[in-house]
PDB file of N, CA, C and O in Angstrom:
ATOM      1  N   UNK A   1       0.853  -1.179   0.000  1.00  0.00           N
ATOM      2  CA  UNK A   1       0.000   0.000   0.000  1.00  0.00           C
ATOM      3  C   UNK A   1       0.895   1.237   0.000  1.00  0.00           C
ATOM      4  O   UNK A   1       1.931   1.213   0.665  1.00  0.00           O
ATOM      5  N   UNK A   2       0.552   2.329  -0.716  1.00  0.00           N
ATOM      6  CA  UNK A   2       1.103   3.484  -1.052  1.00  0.00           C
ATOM      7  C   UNK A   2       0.277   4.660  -0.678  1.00  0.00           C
ATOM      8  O   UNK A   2      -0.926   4.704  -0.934  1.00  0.00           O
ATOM      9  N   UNK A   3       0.986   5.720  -0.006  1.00  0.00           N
ATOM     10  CA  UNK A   3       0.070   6.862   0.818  1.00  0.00           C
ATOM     11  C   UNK A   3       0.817   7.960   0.545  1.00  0.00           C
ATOM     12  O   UNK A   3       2.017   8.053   0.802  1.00  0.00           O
ATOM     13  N   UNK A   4       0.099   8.858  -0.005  1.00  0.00           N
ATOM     14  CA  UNK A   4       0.703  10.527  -0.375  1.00  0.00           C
ATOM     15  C   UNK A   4      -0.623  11.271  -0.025  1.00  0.00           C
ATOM     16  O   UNK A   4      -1.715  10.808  -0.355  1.00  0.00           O
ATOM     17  N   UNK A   5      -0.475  12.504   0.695  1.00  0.00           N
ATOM     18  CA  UNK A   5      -0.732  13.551   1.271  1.00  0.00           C
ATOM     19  C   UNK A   5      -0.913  14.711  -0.210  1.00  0.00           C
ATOM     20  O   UNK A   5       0.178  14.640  -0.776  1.00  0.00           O
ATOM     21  N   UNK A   6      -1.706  15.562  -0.896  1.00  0.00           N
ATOM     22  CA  UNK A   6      -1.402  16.737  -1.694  1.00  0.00           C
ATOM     23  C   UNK A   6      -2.399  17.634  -0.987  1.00  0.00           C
ATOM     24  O   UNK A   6      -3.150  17.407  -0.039  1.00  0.00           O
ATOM     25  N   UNK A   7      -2.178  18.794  -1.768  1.00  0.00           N
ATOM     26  CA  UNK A   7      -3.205  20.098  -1.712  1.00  0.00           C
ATOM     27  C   UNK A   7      -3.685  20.337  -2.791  1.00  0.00           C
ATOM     28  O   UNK A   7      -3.096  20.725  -3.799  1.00  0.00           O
ATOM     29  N   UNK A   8      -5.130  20.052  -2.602  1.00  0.00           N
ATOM     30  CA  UNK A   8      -6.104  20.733  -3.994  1.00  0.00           C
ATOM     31  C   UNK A   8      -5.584  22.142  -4.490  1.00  0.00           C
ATOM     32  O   UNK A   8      -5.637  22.963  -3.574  1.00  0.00           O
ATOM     33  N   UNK A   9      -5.189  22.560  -5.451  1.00  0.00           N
ATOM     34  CA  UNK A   9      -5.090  23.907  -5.615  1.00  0.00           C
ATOM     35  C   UNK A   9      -5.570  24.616  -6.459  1.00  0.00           C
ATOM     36  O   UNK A   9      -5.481  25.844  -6.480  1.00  0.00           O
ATOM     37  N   UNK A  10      -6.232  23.805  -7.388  1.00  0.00           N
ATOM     38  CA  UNK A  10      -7.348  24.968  -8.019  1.00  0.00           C
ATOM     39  C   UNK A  10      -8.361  24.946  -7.161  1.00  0.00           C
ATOM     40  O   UNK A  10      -8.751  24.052  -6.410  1.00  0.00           O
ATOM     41  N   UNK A  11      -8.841  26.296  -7.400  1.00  0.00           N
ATOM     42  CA  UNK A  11      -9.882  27.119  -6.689  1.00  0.00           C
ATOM     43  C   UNK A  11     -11.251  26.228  -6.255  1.00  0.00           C
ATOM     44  O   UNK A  11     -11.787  26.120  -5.152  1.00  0.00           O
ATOM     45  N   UNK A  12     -11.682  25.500  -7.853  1.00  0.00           N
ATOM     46  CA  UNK A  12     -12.810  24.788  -7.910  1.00  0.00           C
ATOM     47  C   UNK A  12     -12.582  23.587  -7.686  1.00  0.00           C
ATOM     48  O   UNK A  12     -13.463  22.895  -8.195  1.00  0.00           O
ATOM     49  N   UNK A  13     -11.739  22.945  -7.114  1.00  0.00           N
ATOM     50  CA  UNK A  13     -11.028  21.912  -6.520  1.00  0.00           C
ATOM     51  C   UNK A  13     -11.670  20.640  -7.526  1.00  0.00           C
ATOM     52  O   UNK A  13     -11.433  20.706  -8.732  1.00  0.00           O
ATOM     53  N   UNK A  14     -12.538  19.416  -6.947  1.00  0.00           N
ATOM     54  CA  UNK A  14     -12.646  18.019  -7.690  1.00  0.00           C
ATOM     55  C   UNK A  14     -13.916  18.131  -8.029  1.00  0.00           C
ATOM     56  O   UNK A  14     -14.526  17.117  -7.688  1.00  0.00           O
ATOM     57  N   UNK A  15     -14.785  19.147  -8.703  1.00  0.00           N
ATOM     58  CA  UNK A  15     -15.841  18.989  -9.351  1.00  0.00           C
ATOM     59  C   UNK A  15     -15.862  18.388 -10.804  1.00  0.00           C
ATOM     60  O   UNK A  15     -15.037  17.715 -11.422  1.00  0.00           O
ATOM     61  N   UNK A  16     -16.882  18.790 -11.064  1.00  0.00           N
ATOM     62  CA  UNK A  16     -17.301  17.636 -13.049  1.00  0.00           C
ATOM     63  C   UNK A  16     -16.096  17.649 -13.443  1.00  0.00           C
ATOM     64  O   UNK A  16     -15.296  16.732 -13.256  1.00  0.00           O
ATOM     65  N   UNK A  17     -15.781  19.107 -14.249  1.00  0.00           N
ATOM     66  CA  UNK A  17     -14.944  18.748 -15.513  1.00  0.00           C
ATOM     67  C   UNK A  17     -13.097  17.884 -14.860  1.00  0.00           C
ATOM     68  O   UNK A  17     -12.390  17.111 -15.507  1.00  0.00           O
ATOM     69  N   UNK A  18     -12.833  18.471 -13.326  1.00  0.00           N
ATOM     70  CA  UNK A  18     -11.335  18.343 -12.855  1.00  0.00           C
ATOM     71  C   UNK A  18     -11.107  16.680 -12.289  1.00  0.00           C
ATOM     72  O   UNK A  18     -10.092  15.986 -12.251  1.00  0.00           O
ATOM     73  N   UNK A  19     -12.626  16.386 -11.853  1.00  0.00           N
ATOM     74  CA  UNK A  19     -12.771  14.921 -11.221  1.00  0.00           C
ATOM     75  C   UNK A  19     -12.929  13.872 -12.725  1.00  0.00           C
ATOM     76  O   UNK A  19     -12.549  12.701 -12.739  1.00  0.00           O
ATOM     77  N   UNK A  20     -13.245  14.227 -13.326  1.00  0.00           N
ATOM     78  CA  UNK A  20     -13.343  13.233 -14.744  1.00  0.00           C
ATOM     79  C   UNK A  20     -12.192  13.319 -15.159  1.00  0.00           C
ATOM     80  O   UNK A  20     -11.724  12.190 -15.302  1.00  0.00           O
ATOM     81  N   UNK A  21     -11.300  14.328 -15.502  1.00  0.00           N
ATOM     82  CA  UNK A  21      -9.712  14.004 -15.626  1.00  0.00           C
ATOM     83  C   UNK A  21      -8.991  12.855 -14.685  1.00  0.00           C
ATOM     84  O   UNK A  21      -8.242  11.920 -14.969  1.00  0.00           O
ATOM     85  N   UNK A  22      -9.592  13.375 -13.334  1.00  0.00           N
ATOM     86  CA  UNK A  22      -9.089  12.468 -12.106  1.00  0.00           C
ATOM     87  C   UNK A  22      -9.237  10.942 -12.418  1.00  0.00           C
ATOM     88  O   UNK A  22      -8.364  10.222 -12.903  1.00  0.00           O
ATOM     89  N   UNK A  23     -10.283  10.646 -12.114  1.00  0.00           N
ATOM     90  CA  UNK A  23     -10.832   9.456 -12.279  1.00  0.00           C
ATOM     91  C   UNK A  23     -10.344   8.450 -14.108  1.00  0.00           C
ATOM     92  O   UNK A  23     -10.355   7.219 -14.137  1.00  0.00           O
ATOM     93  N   UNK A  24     -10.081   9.065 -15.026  1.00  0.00           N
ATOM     94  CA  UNK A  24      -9.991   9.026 -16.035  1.00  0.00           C
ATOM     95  C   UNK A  24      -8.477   8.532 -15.965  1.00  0.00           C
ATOM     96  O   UNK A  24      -8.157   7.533 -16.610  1.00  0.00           O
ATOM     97  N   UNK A  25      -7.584   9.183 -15.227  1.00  0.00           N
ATOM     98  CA  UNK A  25      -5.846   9.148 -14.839  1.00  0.00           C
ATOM     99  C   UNK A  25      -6.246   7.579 -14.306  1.00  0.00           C
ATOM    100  O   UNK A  25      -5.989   6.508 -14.856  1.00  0.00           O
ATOM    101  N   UNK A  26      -6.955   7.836 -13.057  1.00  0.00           N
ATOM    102  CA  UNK A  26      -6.808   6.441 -11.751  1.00  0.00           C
ATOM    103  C   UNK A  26      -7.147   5.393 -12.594  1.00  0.00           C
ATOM    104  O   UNK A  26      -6.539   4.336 -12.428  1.00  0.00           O
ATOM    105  N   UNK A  27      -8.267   5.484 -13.754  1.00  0.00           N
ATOM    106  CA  UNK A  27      -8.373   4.180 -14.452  1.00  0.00           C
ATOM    107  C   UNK A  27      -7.404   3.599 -15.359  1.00  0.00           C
ATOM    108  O   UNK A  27      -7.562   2.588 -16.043  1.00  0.00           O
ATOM    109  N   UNK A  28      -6.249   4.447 -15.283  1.00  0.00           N
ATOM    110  CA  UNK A  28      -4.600   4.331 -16.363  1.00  0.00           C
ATOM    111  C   UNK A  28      -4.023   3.014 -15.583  1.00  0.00           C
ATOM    112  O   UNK A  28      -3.246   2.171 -16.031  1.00  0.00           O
ATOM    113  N   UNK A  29      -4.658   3.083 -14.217  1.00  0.00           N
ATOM    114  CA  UNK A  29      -3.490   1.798 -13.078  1.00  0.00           C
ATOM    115  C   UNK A  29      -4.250   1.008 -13.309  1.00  0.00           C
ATOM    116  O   UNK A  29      -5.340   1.159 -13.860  1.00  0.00           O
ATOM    117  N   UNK A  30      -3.596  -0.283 -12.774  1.00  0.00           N
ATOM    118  CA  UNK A  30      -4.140  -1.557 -12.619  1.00  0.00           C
ATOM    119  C   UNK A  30      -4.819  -1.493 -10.922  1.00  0.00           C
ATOM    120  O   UNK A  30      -5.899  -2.015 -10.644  1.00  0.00           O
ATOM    121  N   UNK A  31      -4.077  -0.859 -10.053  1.00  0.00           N
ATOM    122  CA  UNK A  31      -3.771  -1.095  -8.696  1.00  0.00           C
ATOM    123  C   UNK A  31      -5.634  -0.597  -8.179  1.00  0.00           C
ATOM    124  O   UNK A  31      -6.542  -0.318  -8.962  1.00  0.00           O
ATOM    125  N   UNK A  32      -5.687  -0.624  -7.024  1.00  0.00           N
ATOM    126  CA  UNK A  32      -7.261   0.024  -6.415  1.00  0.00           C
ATOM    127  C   UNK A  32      -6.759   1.105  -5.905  1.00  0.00           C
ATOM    128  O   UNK A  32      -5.727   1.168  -5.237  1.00  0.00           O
ATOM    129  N   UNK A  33      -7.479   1.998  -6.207  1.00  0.00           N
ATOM    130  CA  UNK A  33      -6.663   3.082  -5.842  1.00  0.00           C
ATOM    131  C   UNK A  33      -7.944   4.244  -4.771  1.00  0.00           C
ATOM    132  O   UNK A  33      -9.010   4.409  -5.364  1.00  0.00           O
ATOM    133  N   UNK A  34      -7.864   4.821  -3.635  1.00  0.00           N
ATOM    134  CA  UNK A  34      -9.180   5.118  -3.128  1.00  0.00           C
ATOM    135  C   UNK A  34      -8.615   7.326  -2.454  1.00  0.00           C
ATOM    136  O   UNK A  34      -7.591   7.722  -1.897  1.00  0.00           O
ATOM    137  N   UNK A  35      -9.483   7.860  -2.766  1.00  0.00           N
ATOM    138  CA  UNK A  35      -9.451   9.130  -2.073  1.00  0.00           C
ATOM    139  C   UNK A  35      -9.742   9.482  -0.549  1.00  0.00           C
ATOM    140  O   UNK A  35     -10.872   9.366  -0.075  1.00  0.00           O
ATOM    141  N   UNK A  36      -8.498   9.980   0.283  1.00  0.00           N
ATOM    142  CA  UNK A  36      -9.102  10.481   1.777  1.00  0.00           C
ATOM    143  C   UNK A  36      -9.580  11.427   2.091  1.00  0.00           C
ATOM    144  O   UNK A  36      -8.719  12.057   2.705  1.00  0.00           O
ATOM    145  N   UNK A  37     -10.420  11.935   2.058  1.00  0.00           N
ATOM    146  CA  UNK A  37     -10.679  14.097   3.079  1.00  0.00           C
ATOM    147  C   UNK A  37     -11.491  13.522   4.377  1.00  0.00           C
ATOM    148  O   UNK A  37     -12.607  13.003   4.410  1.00  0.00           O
ATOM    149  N   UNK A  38     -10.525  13.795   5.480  1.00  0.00           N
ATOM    150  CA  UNK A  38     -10.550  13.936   6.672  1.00  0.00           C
ATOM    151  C   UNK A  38     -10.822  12.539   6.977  1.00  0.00           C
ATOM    152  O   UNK A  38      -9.801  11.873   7.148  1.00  0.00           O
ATOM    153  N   UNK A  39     -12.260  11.729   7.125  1.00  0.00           N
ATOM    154  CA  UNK A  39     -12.063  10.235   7.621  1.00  0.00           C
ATOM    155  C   UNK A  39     -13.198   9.774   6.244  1.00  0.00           C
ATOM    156  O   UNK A  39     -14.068   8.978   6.597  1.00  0.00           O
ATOM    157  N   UNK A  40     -13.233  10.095   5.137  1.00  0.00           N
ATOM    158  CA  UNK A  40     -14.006   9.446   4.530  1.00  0.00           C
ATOM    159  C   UNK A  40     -13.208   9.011   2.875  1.00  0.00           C
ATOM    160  O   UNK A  40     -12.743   9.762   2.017  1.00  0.00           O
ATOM    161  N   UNK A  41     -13.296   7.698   2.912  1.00  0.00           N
ATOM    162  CA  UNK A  41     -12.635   6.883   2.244  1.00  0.00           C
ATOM    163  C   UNK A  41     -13.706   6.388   0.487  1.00  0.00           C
ATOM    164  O   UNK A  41     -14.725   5.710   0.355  1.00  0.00           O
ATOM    165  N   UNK A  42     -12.703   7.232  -0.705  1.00  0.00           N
ATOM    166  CA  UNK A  42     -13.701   6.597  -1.848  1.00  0.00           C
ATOM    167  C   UNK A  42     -12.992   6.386  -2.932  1.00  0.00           C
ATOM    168  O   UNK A  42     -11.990   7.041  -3.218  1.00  0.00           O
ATOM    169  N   UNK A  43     -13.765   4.852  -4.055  1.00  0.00           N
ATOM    170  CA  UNK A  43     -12.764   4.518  -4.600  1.00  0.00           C
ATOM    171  C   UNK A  43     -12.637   5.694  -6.023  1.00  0.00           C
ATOM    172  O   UNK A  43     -13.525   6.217  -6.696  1.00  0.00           O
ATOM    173  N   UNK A  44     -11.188   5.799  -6.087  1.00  0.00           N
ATOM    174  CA  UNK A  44     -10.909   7.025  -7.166  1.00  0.00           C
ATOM    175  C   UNK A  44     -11.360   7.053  -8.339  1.00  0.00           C
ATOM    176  O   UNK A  44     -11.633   8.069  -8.978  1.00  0.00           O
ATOM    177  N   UNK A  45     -11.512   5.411  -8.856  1.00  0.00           N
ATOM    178  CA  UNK A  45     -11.962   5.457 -10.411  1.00  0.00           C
ATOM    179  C   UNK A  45     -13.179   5.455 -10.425  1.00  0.00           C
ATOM    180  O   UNK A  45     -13.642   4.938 -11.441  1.00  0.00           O
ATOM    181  N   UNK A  46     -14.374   6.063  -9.244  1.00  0.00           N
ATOM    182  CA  UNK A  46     -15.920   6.301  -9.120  1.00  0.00           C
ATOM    183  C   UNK A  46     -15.669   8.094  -8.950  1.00  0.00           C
ATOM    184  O   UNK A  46     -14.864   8.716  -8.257  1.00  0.00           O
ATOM    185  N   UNK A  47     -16.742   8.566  -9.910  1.00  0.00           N
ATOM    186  CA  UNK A  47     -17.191   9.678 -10.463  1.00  0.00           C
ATOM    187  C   UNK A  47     -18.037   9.937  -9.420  1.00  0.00           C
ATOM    188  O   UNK A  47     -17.837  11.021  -8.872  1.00  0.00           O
ATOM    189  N   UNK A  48     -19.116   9.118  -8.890  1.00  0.00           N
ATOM    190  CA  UNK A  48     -19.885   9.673  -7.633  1.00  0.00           C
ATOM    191  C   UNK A  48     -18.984   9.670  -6.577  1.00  0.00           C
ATOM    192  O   UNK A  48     -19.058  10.702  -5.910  1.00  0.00           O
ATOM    193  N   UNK A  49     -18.112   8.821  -6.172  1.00  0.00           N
ATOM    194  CA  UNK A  49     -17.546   8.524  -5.227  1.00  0.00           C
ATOM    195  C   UNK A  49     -16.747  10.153  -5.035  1.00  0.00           C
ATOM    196  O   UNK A  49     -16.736  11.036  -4.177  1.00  0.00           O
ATOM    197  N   UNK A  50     -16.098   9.909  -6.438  1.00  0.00           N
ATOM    198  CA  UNK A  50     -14.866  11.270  -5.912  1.00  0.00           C
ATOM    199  C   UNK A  50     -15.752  12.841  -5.834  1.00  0.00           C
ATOM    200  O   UNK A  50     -15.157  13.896  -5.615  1.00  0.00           O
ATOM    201  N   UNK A  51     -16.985  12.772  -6.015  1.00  0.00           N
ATOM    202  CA  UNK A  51     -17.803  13.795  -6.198  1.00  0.00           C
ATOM    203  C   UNK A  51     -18.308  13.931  -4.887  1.00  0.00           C
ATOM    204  O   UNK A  51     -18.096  14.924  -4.191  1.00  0.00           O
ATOM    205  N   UNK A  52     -18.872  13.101  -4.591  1.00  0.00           N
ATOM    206  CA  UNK A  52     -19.399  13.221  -3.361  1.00  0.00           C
ATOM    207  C   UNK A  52     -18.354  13.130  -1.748  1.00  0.00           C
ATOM    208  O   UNK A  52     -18.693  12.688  -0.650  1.00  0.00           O
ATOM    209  N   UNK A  53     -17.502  13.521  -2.028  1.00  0.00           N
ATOM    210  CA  UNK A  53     -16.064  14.082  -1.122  1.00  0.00           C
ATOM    211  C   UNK A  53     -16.313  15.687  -0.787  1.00  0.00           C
ATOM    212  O   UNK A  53     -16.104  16.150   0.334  1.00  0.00           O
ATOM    213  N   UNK A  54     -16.707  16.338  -1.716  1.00  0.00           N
ATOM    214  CA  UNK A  54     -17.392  17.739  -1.949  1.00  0.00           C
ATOM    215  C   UNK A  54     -15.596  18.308  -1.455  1.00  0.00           C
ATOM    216  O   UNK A  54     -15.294  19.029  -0.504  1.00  0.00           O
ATOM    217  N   UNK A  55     -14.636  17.646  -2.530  1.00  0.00           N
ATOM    218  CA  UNK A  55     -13.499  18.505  -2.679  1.00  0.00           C
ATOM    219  C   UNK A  55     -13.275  19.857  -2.973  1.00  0.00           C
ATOM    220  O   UNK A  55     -13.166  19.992  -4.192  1.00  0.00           O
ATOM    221  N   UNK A  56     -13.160  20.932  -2.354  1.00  0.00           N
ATOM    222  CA  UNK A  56     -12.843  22.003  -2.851  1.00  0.00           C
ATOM    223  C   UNK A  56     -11.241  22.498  -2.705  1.00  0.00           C
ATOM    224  O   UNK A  56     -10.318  21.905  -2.146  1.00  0.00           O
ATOM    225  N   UNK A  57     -11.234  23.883  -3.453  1.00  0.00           N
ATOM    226  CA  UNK A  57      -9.555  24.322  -3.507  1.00  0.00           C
ATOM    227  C   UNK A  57      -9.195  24.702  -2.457  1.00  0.00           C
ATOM    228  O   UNK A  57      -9.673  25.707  -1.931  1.00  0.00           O
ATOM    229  N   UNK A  58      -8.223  23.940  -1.897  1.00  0.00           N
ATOM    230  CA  UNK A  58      -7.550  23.938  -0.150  1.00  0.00           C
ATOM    231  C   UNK A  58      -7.411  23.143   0.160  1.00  0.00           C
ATOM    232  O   UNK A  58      -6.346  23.182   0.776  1.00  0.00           O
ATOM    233  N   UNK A  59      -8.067  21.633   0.208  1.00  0.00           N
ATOM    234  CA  UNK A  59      -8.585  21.129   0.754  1.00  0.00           C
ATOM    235  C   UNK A  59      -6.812  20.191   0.431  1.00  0.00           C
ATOM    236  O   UNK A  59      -6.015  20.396  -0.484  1.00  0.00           O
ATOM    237  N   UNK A  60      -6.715  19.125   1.660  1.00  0.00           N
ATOM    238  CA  UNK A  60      -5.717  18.379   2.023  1.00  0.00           C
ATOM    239  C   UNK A  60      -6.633  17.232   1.540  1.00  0.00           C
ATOM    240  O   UNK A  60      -7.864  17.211   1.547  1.00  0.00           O
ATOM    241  N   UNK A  61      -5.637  16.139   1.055  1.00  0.00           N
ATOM    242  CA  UNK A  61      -6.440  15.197   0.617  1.00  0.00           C
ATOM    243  C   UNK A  61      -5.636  14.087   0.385  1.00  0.00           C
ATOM    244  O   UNK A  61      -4.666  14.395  -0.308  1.00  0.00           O
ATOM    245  N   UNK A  62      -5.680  12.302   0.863  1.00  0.00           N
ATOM    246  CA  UNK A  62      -4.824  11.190   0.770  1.00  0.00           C
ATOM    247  C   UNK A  62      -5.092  10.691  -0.237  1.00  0.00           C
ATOM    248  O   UNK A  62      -6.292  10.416  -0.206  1.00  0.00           O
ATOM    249  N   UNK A  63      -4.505  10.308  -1.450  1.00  0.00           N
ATOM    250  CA  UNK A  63      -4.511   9.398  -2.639  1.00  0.00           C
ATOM    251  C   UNK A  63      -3.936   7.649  -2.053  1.00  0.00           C
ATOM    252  O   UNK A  63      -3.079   7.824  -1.187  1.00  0.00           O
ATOM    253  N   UNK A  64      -4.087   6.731  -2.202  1.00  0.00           N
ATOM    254  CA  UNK A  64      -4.143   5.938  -1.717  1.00  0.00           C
ATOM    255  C   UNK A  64      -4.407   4.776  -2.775  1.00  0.00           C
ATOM    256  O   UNK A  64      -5.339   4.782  -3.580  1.00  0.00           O
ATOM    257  N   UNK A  65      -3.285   3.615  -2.629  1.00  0.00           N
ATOM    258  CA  UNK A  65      -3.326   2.765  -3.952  1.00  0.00           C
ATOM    259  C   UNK A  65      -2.488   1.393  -3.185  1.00  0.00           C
ATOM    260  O   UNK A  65      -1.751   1.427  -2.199  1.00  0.00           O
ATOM    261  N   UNK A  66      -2.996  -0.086  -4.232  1.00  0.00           N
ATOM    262  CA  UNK A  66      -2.405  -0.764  -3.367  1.00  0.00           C
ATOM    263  C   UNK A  66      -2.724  -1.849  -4.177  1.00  0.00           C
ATOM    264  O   UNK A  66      -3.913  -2.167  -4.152  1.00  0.00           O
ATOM    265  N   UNK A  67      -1.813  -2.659  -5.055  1.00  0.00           N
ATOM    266  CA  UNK A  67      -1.571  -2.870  -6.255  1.00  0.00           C
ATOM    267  C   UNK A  67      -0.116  -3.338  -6.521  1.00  0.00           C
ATOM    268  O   UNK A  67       0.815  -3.578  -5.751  1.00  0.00           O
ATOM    269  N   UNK A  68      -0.279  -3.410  -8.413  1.00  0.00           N
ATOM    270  CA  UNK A  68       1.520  -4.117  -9.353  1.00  0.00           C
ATOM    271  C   UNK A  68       2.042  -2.571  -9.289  1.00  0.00           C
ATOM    272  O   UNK A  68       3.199  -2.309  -8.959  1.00  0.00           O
ATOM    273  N   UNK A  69       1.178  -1.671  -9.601  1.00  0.00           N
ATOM    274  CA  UNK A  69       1.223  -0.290  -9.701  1.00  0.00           C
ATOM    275  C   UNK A  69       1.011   0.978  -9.203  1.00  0.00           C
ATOM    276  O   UNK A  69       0.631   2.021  -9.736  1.00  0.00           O
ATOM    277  N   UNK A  70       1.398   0.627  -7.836  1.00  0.00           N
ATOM    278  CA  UNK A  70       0.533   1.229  -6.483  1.00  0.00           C
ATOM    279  C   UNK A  70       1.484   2.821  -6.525  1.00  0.00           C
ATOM    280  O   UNK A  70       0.900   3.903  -6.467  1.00  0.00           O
ATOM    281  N   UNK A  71       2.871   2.709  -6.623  1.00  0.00           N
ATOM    282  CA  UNK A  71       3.677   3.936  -6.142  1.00  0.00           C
ATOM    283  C   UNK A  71       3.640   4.743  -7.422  1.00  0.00           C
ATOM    284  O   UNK A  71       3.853   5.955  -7.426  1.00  0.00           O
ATOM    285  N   UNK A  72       3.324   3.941  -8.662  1.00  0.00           N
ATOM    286  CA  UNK A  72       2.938   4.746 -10.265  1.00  0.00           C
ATOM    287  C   UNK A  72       1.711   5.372 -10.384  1.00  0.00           C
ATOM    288  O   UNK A  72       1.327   6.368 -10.997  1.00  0.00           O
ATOM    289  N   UNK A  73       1.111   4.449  -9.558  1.00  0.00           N
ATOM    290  CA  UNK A  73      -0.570   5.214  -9.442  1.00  0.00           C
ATOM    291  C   UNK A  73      -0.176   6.691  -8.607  1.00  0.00           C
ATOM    292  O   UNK A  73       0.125   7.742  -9.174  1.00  0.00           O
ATOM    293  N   UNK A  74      -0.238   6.537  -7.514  1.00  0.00           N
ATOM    294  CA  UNK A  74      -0.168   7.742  -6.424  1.00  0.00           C
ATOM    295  C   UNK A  74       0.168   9.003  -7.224  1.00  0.00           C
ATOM    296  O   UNK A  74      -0.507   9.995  -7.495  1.00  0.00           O
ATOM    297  N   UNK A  75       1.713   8.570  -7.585  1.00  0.00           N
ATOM    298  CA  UNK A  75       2.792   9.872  -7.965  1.00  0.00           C
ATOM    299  C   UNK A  75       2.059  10.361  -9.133  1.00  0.00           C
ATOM    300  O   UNK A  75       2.041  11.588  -9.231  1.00  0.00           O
ATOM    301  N   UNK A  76       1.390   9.632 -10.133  1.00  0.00           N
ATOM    302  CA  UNK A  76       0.721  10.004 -11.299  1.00  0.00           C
ATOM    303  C   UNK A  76      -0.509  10.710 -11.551  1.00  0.00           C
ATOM    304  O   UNK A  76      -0.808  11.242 -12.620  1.00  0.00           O
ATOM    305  N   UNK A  77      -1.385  10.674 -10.227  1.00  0.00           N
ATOM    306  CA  UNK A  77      -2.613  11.312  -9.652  1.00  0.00           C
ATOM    307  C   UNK A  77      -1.919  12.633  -8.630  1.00  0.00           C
ATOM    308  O   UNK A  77      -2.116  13.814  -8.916  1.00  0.00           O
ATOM    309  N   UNK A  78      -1.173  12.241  -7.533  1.00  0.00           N
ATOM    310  CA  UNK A  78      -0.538  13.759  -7.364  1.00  0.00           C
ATOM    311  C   UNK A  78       0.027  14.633  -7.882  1.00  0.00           C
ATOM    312  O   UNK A  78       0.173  15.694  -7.275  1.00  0.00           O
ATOM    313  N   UNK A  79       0.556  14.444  -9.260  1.00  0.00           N
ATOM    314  CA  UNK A  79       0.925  15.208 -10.235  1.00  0.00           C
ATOM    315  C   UNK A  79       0.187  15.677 -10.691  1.00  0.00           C
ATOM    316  O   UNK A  79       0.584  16.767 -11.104  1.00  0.00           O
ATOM    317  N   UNK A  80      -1.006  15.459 -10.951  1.00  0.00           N
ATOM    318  CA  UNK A  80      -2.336  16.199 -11.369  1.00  0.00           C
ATOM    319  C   UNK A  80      -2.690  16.821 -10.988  1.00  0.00           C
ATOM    320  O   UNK A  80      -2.768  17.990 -11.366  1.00  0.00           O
ATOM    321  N   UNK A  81      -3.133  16.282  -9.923  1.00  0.00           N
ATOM    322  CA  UNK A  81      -3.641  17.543  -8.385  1.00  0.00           C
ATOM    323  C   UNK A  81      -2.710  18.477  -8.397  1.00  0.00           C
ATOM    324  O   UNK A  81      -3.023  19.536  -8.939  1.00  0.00           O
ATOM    325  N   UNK A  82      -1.514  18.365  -7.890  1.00  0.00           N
ATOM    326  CA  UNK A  82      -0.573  19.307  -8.041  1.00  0.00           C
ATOM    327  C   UNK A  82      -0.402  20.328  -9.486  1.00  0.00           C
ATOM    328  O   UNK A  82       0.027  21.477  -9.388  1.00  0.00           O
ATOM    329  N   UNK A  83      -0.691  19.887 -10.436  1.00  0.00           N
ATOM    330  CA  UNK A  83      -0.499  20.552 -11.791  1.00  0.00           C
ATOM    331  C   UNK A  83      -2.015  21.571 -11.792  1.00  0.00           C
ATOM    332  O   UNK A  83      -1.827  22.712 -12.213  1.00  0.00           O
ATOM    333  N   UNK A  84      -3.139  21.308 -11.454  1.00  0.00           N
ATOM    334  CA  UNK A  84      -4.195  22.274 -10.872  1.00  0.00           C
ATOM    335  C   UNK A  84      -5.087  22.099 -12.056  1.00  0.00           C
ATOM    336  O   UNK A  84      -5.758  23.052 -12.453  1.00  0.00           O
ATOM    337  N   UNK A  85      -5.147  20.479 -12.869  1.00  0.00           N
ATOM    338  CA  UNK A  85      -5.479  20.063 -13.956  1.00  0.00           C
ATOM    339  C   UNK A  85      -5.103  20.362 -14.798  1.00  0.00           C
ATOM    340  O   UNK A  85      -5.582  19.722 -15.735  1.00  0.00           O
ATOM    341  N   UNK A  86      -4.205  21.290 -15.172  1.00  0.00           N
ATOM    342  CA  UNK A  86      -3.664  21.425 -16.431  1.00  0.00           C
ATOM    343  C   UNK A  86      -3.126  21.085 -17.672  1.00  0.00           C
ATOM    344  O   UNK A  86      -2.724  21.843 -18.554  1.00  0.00           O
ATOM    345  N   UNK A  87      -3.177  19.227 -17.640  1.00  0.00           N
ATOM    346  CA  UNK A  87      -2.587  18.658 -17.845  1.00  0.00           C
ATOM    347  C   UNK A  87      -3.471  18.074 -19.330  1.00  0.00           C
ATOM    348  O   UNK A  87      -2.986  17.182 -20.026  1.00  0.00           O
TER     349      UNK A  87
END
């Protein structure tokens, strides 16, 4: 299992258009890969799941994977987040 910590930093944090990129990346791994904000746990490659987190820009948040491709998953989804979708 693989655990990284980021900061949402666009403004409009994991709504429609930034969470469908998201989720779209997490389905690139093989591994299960799940989102943390504060104690609630959801799996990343679900569109309701990562929606209903009600991520906004600020927000601290655990990426979480555990898998052939667990430390490729993480770093490859925090790069996103971190990039502020730009990608």
């Amino acid at each position: 299992m693989y655990v990284k910590d980021v900061l949402v930093k666009n403004k409009a944090g994991l709504h429609a258009r930034p969470a469908t990129f998201f989720i779209q990346k997490a389905n690139e791994y093989k591994s299960t890969i799940w989102v943390e904000k504060e104690e609630r746990r959801v799996n990343a490659k679900s569109l309701l799941g990562v929606l209903s987190l009600g991520i906004i820009g600020g927000t601290d948040i655990k990426i979480i994977a555990d898998g052939s491709d667990e430390q490729e998953a993480v770093d490859g989804l925090v790069g996103l987040v971190e990039s502020g979708f730009a990608d």
